[in-house]
Structure formats: structure tokens, C-alpha cells
C-alpha beads as a LAMMPS data file, in Angstrom:
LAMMPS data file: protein, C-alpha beads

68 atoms
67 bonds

1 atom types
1 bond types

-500.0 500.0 xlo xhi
-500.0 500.0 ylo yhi
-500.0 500.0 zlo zhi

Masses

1 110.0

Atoms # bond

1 1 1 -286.801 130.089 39.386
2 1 1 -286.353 127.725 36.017
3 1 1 -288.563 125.304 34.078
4 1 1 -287.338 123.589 30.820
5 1 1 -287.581 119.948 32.431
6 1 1 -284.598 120.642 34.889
7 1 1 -282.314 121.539 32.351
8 1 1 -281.528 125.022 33.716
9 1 1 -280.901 123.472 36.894
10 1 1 -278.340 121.076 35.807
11 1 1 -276.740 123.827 33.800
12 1 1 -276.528 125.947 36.687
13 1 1 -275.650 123.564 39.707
14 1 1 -273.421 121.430 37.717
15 1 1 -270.175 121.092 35.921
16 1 1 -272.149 120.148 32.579
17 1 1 -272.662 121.956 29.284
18 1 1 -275.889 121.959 27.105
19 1 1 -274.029 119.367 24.714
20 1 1 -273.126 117.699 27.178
21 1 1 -276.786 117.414 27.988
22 1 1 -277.607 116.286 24.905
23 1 1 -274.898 113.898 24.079
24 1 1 -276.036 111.937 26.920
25 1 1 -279.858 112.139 26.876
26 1 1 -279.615 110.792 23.056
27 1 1 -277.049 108.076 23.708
28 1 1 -277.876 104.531 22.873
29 1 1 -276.828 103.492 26.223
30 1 1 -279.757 105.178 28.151
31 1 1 -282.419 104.587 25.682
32 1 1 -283.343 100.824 26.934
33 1 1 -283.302 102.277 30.537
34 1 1 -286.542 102.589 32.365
35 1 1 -287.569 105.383 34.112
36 1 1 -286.212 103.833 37.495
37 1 1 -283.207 102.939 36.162
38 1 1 -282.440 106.112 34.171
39 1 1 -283.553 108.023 37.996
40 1 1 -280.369 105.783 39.075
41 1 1 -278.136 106.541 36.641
42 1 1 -279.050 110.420 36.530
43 1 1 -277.645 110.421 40.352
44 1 1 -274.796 108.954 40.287
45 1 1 -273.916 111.155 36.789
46 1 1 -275.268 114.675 38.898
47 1 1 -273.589 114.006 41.826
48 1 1 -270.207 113.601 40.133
49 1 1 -270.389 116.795 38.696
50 1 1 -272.244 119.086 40.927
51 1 1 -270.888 121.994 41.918
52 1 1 -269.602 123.663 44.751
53 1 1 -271.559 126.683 44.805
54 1 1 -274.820 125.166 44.038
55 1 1 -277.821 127.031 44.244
56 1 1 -281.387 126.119 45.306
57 1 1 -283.516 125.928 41.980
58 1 1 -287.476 125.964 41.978
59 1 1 -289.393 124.931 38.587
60 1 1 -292.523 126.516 37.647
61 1 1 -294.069 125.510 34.204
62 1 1 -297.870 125.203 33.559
63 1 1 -297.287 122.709 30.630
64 1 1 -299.472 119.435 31.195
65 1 1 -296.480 117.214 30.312
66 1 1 -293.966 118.762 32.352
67 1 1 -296.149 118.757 35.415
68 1 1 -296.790 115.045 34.683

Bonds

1 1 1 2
2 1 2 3
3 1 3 4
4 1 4 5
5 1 5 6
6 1 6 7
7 1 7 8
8 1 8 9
9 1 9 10
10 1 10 11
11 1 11 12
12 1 12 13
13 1 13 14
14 1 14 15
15 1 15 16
16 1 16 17
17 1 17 18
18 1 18 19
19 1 19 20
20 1 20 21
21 1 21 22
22 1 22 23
23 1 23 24
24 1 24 25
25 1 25 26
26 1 26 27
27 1 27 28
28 1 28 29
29 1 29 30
30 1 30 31
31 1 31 32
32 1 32 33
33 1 33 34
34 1 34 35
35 1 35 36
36 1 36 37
37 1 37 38
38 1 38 39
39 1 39 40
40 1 40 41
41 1 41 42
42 1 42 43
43 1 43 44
44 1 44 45
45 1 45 46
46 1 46 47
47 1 47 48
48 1 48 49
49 1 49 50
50 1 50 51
51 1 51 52
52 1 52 53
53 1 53 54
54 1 54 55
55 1 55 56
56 1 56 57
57 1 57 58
58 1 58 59
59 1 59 60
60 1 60 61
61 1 61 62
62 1 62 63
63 1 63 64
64 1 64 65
65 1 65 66
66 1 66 67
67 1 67 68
């Protein structure tokens, strides 16, 4: 079980690091996306790099703007 907006769940499922993580989510080049577009992107980005040995991940947080 994780929360923290997925980001345990890409850390643990795929072949990315925290900076990784970061670098992209802050880059100039997904800031103009919308929300559609950056669903897209995130995709084709996760699928590249998931892993093998993937586990199942369910997110429980009671924070009103992670649940939106």
C-alpha cells in the first residue's frame, strides 16, 4: 500500500529514480501540457521503463487534493 501521488509506485515498479522524478515533472517541456496530454506522455515514459518484477500497488491517502 503507498500514497504520495503515485510516486512510490513509480519508484517501485519502474526503472526510475526520485531525481529522475523530479527532473522530469519540472521540465519546461511538460509544463504547457494539459492534463490529457501529460496522461499521454506519462505512458509512453512508464511503459519504457517498467519493470519486470512489477508489483501491484494500492494508494490510500485521505488528503482532499490527492483524492481529487
Amino acid at each position: 500500500m503507498c500514497c504520495s501521488y503515485g510516486i512510490n509506485a513509480a519508484l517501485l515498479n519502474h526503472h526510475v529514480t526520485l531525481q529522475d522524478l523530479y527532473d522530469r515533472y519540472t521540465s519546461p517541456q511538460l509544463a504547457g501540457l494539459t492534463t490529457a496530454e501529460l496522461i499521454d506522455a506519462d505512458r509512453t515514459y512508464y511503459a519504457a521503463r517498467r519493470r519486470t518484477d512489477a508489483v501491484p500497488v494500492i494508494g490510500l491517502d485521505i488528503a482532499a487534493p490527492a483524492i481529487a
